[in-house]
C-alpha positions in Angstrom: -88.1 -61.1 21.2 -87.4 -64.4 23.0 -90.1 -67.2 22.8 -90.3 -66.6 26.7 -91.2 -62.8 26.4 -93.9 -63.7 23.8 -95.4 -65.8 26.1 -95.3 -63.8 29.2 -96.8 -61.5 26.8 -100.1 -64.0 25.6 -100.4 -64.3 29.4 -100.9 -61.5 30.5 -103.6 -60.6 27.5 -105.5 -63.4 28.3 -105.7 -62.3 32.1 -106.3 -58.8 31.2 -109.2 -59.5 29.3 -110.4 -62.2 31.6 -110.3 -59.0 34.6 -112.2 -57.0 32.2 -114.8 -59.5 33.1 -114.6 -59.1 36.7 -115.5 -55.4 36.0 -118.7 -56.3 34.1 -119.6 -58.1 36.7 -119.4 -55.8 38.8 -121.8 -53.3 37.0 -124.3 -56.0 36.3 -124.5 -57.1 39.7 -124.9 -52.7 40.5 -127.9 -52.7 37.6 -129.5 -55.9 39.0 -129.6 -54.2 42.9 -132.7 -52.4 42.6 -134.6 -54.9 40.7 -134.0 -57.7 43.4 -137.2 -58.0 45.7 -135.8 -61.5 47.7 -134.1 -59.8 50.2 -131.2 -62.6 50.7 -130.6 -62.9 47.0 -130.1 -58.9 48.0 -127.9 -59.6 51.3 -125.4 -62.1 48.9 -125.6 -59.6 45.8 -124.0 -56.8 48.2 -121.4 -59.9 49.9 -120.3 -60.6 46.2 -119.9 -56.7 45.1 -117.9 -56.3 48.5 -115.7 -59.3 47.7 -114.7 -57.7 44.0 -114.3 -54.2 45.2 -111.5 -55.5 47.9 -108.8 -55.4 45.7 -110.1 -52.6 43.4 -111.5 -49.9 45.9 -111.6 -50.6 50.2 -113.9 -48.3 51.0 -116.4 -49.8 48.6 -115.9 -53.3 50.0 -116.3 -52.2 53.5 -119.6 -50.0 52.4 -120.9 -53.4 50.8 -119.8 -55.5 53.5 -121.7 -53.4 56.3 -124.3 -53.4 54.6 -125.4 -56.7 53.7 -124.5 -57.7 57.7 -126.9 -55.3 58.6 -129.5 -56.5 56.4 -128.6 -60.1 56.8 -129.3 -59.7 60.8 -132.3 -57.6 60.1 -134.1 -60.7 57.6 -131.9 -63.6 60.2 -130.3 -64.4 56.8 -127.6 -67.2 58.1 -125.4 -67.4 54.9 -125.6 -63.8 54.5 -124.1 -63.0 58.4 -121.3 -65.4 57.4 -120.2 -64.1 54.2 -120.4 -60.5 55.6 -118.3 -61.7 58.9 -115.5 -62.8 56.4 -116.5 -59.7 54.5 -115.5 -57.5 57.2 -112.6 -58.9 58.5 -111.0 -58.6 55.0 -111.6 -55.1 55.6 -110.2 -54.8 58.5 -107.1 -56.6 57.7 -106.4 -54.1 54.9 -107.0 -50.9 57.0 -104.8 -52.2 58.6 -106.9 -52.7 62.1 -106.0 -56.7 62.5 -107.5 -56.9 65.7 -110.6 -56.1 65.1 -109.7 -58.4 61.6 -109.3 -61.4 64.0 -112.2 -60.8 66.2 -114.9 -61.0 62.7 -112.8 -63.8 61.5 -113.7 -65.5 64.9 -117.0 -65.3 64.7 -117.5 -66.1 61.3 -115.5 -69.6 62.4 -117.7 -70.1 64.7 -121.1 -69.2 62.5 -119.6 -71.5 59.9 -118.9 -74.2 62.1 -122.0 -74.8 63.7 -123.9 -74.3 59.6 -121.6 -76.8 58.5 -119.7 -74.4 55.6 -116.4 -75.9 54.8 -115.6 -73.5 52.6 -116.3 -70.6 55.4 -114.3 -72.7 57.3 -111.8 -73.3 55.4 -111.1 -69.7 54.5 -111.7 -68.6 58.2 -108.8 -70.7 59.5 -106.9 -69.5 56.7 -107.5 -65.7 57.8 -107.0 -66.5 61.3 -103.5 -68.4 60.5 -102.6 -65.1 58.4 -103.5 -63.1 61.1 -101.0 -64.6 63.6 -98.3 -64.4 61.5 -98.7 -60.6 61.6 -98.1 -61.3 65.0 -95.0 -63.6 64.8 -96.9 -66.3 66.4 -95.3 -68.9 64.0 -96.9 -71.7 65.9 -100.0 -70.7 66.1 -100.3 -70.0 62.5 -98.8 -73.0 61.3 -101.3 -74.6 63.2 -104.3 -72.9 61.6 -102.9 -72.7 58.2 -102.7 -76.8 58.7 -106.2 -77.2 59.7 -107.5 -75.4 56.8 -105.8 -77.2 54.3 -106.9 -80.1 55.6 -110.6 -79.0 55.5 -110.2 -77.7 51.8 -108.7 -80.7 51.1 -110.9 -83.4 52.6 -113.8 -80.9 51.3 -112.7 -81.4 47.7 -112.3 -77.6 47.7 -109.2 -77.1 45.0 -110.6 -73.8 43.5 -109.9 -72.9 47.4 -107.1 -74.8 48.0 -104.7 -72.8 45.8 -105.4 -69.8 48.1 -104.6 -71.7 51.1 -101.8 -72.6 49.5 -100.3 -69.2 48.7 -101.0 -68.4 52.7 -99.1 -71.3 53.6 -96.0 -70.4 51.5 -96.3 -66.9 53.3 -96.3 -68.3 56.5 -93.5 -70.8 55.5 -91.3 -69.2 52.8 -89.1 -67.3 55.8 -88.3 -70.8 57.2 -85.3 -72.8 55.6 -86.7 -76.4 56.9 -90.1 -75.5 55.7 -89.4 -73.6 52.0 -88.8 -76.9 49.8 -92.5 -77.6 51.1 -94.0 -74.4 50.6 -92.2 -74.0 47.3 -94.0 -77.0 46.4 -97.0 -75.6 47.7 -96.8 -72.6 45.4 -96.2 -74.3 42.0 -99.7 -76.4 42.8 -101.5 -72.8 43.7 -100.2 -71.8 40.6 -101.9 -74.8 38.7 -104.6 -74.5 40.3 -105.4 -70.9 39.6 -104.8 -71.4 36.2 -107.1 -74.8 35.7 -110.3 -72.6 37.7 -108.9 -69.5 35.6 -109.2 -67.5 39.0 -107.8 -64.1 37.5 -106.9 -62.8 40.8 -105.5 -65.6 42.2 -103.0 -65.9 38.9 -101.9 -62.6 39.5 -101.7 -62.8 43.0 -99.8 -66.2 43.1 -97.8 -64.9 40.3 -96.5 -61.7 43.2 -95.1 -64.9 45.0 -93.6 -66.6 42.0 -91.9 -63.8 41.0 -90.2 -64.0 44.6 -88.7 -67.3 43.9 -87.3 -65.9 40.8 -85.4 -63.4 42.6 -84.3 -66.5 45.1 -83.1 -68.4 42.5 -81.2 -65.4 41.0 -83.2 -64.8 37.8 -83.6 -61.2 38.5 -84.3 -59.8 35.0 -87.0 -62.2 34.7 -88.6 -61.5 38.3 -88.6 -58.0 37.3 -90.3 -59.1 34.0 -93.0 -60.8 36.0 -93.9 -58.1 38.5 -94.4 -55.0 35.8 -96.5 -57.7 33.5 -98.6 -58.2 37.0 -99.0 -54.7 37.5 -99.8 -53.3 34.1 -102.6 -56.2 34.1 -103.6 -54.6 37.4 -103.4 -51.1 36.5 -105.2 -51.6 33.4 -108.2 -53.4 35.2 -108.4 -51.2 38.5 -106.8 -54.2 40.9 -104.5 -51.6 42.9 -104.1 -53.4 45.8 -102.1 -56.1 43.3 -100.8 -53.0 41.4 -99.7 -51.7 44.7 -97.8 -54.8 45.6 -95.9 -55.2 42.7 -94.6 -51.8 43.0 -93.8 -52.9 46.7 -91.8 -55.7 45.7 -90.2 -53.6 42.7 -89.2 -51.1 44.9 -87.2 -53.7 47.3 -85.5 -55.2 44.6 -84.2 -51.7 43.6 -83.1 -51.3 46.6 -81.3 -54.5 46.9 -79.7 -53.9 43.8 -79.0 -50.3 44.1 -80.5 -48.9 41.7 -81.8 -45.3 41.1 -86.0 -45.9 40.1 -86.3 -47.2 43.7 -88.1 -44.1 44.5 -90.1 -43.7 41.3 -91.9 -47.3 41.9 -92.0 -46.3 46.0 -94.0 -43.1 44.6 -96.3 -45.5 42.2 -97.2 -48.2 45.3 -98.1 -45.3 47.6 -100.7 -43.6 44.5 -102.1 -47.0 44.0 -102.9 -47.1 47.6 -104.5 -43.9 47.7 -106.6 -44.4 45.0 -107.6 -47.8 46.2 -107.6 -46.9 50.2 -105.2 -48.5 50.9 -103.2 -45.5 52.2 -103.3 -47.4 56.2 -100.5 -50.0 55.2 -98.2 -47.6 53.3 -97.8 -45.5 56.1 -94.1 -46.5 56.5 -93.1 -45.8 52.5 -95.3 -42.8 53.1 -92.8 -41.4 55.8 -89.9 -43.1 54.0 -90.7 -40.7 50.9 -91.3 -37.6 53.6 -87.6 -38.0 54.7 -86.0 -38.8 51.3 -87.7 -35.2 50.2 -87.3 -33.4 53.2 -82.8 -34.4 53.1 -82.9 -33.4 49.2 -84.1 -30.5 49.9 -87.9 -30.4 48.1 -89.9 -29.0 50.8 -93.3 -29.2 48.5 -93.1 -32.5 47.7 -92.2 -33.5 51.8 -95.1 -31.2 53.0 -97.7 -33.2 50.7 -96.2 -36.6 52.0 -96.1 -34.9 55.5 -100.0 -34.0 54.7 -100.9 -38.0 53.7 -98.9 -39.3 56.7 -101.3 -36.9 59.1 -104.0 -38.2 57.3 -103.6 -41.9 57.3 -103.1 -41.6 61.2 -106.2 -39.6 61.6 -107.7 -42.0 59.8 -106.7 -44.7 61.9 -107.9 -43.2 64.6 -111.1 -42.8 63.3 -110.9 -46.5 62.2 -110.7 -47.8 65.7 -113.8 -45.5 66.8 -115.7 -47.2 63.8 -114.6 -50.4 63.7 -115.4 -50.9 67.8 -118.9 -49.5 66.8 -119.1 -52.1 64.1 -118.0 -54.7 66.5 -120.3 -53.7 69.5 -123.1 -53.6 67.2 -122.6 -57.1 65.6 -121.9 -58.3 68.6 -124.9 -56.5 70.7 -127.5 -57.1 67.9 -128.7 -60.6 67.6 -126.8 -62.1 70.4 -128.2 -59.3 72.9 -131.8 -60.2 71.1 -130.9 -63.6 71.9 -130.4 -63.4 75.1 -133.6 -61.8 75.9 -135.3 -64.3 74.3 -133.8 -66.7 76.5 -134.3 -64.7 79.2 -137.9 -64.5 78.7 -137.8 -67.8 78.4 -136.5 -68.3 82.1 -138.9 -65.8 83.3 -142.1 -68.1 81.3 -140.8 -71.2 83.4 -139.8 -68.7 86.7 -143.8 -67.9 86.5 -144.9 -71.6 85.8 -143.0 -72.6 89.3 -144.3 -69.7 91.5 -145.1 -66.2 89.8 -145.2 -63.7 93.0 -141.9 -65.5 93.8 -138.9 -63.3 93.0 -140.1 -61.8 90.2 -139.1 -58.6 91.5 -134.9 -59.6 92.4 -134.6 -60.9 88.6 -135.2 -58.0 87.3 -132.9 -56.3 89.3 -130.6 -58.1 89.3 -130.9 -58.4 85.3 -130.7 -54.8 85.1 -127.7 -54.2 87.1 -126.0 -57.3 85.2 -126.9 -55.1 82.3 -125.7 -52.0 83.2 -122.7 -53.0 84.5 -121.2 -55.0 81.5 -122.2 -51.3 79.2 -120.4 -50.0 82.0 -117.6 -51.9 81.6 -117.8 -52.1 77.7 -117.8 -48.2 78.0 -115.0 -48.1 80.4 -113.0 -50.2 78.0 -113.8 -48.1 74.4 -112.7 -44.5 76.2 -109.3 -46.0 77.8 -108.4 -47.6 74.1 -109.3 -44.3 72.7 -107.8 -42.3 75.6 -104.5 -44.3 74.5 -105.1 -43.9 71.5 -105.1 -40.6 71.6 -102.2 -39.8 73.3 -100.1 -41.7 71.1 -101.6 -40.3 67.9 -100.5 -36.9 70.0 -97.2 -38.4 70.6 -96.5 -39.1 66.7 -97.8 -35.7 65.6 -94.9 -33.6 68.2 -92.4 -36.1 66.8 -93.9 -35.4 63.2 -94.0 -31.7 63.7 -89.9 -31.9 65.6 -88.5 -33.8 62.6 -90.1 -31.1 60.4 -88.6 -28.2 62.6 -85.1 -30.2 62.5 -85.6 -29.9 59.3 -86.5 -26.9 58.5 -83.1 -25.5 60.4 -80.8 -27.8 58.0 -82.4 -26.2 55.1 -81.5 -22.4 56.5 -78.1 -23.6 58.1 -77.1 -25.1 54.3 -78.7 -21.9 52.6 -76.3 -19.9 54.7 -73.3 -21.9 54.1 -73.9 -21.7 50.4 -74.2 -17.4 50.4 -71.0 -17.7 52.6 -69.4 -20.1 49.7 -70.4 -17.7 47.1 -68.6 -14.9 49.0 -65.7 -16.6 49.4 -65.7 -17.1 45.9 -66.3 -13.6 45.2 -63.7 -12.2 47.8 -60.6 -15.1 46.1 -61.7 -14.0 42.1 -62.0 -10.2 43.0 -58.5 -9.1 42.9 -56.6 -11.7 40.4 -59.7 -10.5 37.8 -58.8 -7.1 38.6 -55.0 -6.9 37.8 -56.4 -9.2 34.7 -58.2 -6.0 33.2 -55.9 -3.4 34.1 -52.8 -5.0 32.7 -55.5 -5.7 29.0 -56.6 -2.1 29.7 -52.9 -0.6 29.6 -52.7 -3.3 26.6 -56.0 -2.0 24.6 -54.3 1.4 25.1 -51.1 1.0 23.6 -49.3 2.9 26.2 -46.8 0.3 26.5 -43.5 -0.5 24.7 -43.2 -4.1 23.1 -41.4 -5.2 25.7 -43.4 -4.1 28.8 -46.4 -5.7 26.6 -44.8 -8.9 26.9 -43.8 -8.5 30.2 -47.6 -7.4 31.0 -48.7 -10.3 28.6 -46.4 -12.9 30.9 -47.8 -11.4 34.5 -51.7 -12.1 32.8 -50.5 -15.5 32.2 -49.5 -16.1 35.8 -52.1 -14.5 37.2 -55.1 -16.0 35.1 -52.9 -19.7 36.0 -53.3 -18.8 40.1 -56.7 -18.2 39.4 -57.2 -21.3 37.7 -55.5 -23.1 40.8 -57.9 -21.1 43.1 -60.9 -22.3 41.4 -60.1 -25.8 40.6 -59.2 -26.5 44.4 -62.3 -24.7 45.6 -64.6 -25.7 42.7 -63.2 -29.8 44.0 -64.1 -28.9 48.0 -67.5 -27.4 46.8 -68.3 -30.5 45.1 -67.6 -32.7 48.3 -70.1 -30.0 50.3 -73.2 -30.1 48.0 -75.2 -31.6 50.7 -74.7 -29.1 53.6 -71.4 -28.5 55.5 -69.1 -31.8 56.6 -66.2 -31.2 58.5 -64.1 -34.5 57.4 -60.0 -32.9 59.0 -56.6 -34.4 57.3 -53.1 -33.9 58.0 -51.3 -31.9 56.0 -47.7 -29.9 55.9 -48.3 -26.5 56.8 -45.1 -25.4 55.5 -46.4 -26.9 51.6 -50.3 -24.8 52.5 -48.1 -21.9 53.2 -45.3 -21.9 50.2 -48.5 -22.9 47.8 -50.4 -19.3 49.4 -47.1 -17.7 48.5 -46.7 -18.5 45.2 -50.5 -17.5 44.2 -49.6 -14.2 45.3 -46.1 -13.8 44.1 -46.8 -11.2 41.8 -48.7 -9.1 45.1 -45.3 -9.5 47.1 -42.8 -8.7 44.3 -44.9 -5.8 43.0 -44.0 -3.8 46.3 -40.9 -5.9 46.9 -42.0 -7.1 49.9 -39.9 -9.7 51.4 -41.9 -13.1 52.9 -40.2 -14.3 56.2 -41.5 -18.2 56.4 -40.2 -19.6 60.3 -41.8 -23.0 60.5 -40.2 -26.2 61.8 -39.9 -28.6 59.6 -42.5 -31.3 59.2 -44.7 -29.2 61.3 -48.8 -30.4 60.1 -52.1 -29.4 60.4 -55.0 -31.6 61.3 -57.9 -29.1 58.9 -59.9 -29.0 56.1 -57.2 -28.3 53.3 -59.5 -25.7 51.4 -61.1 -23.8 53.9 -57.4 -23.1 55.9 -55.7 -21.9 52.3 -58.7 -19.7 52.1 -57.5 -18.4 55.6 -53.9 -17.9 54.7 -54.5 -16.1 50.9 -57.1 -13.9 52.9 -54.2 -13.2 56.1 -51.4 -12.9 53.2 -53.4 -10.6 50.8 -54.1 -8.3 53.6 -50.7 -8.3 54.8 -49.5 -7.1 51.4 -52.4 -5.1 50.9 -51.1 -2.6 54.0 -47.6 -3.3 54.2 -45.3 -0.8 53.1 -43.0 -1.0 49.7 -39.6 -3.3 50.4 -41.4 -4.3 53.6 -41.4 -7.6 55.3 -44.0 -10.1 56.0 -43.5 -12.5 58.8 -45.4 -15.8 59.0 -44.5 -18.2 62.2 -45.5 -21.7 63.8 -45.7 -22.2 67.4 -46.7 -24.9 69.2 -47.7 -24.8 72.8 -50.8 -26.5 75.6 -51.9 -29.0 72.4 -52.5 -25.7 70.2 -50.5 -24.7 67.4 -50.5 -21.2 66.4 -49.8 -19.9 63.1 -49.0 -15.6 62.7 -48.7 -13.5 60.1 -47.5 -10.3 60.9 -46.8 -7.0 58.6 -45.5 -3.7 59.0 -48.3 -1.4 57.8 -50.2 1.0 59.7 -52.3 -1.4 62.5 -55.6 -1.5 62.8 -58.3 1.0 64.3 -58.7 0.5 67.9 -62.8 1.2 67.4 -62.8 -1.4 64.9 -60.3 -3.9 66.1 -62.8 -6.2 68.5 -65.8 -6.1 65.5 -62.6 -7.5 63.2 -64.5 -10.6 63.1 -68.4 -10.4 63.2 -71.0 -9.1 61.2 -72.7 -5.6 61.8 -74.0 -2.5 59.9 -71.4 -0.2 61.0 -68.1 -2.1 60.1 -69.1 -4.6 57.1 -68.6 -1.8 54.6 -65.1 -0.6 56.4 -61.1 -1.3 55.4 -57.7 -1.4 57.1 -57.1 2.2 57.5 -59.8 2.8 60.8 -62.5 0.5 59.3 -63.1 -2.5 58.6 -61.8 -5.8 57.4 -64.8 -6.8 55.3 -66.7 -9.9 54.6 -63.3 -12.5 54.0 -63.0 -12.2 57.6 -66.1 -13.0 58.9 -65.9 -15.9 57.0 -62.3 -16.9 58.0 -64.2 -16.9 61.3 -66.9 -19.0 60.1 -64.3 -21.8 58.9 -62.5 -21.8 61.6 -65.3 -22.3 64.5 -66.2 -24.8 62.4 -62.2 -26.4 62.6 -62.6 -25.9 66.1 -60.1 -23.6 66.3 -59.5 -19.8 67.4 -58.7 -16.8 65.3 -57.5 -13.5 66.5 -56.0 -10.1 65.3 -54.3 -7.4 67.3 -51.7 -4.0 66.8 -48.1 -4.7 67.5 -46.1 -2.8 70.0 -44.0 -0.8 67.6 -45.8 -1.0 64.1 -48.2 -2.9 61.8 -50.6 -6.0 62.8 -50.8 -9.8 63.8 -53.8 -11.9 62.5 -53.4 -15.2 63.9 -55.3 -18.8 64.0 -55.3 -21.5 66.2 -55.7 -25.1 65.7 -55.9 -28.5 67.9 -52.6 -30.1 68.0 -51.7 -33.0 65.5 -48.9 -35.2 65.9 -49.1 -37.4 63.2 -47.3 -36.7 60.0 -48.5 -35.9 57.0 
């Protein structure tokens, strides 16, 4: 093991054990809740459990959060209303709802402001700048994210600094003028993190870090980085971290190609689940829905489909909340405040003259009132009335995708039975001959030398079967994944003299002579094994109900961009009930032959291959005697 390795290895003990920590803290701070009688050392206990459950669980920080602001506005607890602002926003942000994110940030800014808490400050402006990056406002952010380095700076705030820091690297790293800076301004997070031995902060700076090891090209050791970073998160419940690294792990697979993509795509999106984290996954959640749904797992799809529904039910709900939770902050002490001043107004209104419009300032105070609720109201049911509709709007999509769907896994399940005939109906007959000639054999009917004749026909014909399935065992290879229709150009007169010697044993056993009448260098724009499956299936019928020393006539005709290729016998015709049924499926012909039936399933599927060829196929009784089954094919001038 390198020296490297063995350090990357002490590392990530030392931070393992120092999150391990973090976690006790946690259940102290829990067991010291109910002994706590001062209610703000109860309003920052709740801030502080909210602010170590963010990366661990979301719906715990947010439970935290809401409740220390609602106790911190209920005791007019200053410090506590600010941390539980920031406290909410954070929750916000990672819903993802990053308006309503913003709008908390705000106000803590401006509670933090007018108390004087750099710090609150600091990481306000920080949040803000964040946020509107999210939005692509590259100036704007660059402006905040300046202002609150300055603050943390001039404030002496380094334990801070390193965070804003890491925010101005993600605000910069996408810029090539900027990067050398922000590069910089990563190595001093990192320093920083590790001289305040801020375990988060190491492993979250490190998710950066291990970005500019895939910059500079040192991909096995980025790699390296990330899985140390998220086994120390797994093992210490951080799986918003956890999830990240998996993030960046899956991007880098798929950069390089590689086949575990998926697996660390599946890991991110458990990791947000189980730390509710489920609303900024949603696009790996339908990523992993497709990729299920094309391979053809429908039970691992539908539970992705399932999460997908949820998260954006969830979001809607999130809005409805998170507007309450607004509107309440925002309508509790301020609306209390401005009835104090409002009483105030009325104190001095009485002091100048008391019978003097006493009765108009109420009125008109009330219908101030009810007109901004009004509006206030107005505004929540058109956002959720939009809301709404497009939730309603993603769910048909949702539900067409999954109908699409659902018809590509039918339409490949009936190619692949129509495969498995064809290979049925090409292996039925050579098989056949195989076991009568090793039947005659087993017997010892035969004289030496019609046993080695036999013996040489079994060799030919197990050879041509060989050929048969290696050419379509190749073309079932290349349509695994559902039929393709990809055309060549081939000879036809090579397609036809290749049919003809598979089934040279069939034509000399009746000593039928093959008549071959195509121009030279005549081709075929097809799909080379699906049209030789047409022309064994025309020839072996042709032989099949020709008579003995008969003659089989195949021809090539071109004519209006089509060219037309017969094959035309001698033997008895076909029945006149069954001739139009020839070529489709139904109860009363499937089962029939030749002689007044049928022609059987090989047809149908003849059919099948060439609709999909865009071409024609037809049969019909000649004047005199015997049959024509013909195709027809879209005219191809090129040469083969």
């Amino acid at each position: 093991m390198s020296c490297l390795h063995r350090m990357g290895l002490c590392a990530l003990l030392f931070i393992s054990q120092a999150l391990c920590a973090q976690h006790n803290d946690i259940i102290a701070i829990k067991n010291a809740l109910p002994r706590l009688t001062d209610s703000a050392a109860y309003a920052d206990a709740l801030n502080r459990l909210s602010s170590l459950y963010l990366p661990r669980q979301l719906d715990s920080s947010g439970v935290y959060a809401r409740r220390a602001s609602e106790l911190s506005e209920r005791i007019h607890y200053s410090k506590g209303q600010r941390d539980a602002l920031r406290g909410m926003g954070r929750y916000y942000a990672l819903r993802p709802h990053r308006y309503l994110s913003f709008l908390f940030y705000d106000n803590a800014l401006a509670a933090c402001r007018a108390a004087g808490d750099s710090a609150g400050v600091a990481v306000s402006l920080m949040n803000i700048g964040t946020f509107y990056q999210y939005q692509q406002k590259h100036t704007e952010a660059q402006n905040y994210i300046n202002r609150a380095l300055k603050v943390a700076w001039d404030a002496g705030l380094d334990s801070l600094r390193a965070w804003v820091l890491v925010s101005y690297y993600i605000i910069n790293e996408s810029d090539s003028a900027a990067l050398p800076i922000a590069q910089k301004g990563l190595q001093q997070a990192l320093n920083l993190t590790d001289r305040y031995h801020d375990e988060p902060g190491i492993l979250y700076t490190r998710l950066f870090a291990a970005h500019e090891q895939m910059r500079a090209g040192e991909i096995k050791k980025a790699e390296e980085t990330l899985k140390g970073i998220m086994a120390a998160a797994d093992s210490t419940g951080l799986n918003y971290i956890a999830m990240y690294a998996c993030m960046q792990l899956t991007g880098y697979c798929i950069w390089q190609r590689k086949a575990d993509s998926l697996q660390y795509q599946r890991k991110s999106v458990n990791y947000a689940v189980a730390g509710g984290y489920t609303g900024l996954m949603l696009p790996a959640i339908t990523g992993l829905y497709n990729t299920y749904l094309q391979s053809g797992d429908a039970s691992k799809a539908s539970g992705y489909s399932r999460l997908a529904l949820g998260v954006m039910q969830q979001q809607q709900e999130d809005m409805q909340a998170g507007e309450a939770d607004y509107l309440s902050y925002a309508f509790g002490d301020e609306w209390l405040d401005s009835l104090q001043q409002q009483h105030h107004s009325q104190q001095e209104q009485l002091a100048f003259n008391k019978a003097t419009n006493h009765f108009w300032y109420y009125q008109l105070l009330i219908i101030a009132a009810i007109a901004i609720l009004l509006i206030i109201l107005l505004i929540y049911f058109v956002r959720a009335h939009r809301l709404s509709r497009k939730n309603a709007a993603s769910m048909a999509t949702l539900q067409e995708e999954i109908r699409v769907g659902n018809k590509a896994l039918q339409d490949n399940d009936d190619f692949k039975n129509k495969l498995i005939s064809m290979i049925a109906h090409d292996f039925r007959t050579p098989l056949y001959n195989i076991v009568n000639i090793t039947g005659f054999i087993d017997e010892k009917a035969l004289t030496v030398t019609d046993a080695a004749s036999m013996i040489v026909e079994v060799e030919h014909t197990a050879s041509d079967t060989l050929v048969i399935f290696e050419e379509i065992l190749r073309w079932i290879r290349t349509q695994l994944s559902g039929f393709v229709y990809h055309p060549k150009i081939f000879l036809l007169e090579e397609m036809i003299s290749a049919t003809a010697g598979n089934l040279q044993h069939l034509l000399a056993g009746k000593d039928i002579r093959l008549s071959i009448d195509i121009p030279a260098g005549t081709t075929v724009l097809a799909d080379y094994e699906m049209l030789q499956f047409i022309h064994r299936n025309f020839l072996h019928n042709a032989v099949k109900f020709s008579p003995d020393y008969g003659v089989i006539t195949i021809t090539a005709t071109r004519k209006n961009n089509w060219l037309t290729v017969s094959f035309t016998d001698e033997g008895s015709g076909i029945d006149a009930a069954v001739l139009p049924h020839l070529f489709n499926w139904s109860s009363s012909t499937s089962e029939q032959d030749r002689a007044g039936k049928g022609a059987g399933l090989a047809l149908i599927i003849c059919k099948d291959f060439i609709d999909k060829m865009n071409g024609n196929i037809k049969a019909e009784n000649n004047y005199e005697e015997g049959s024509t089954f013909y195709y027809q094919l879209p005219e191809s001038s090129e040469k083969a």
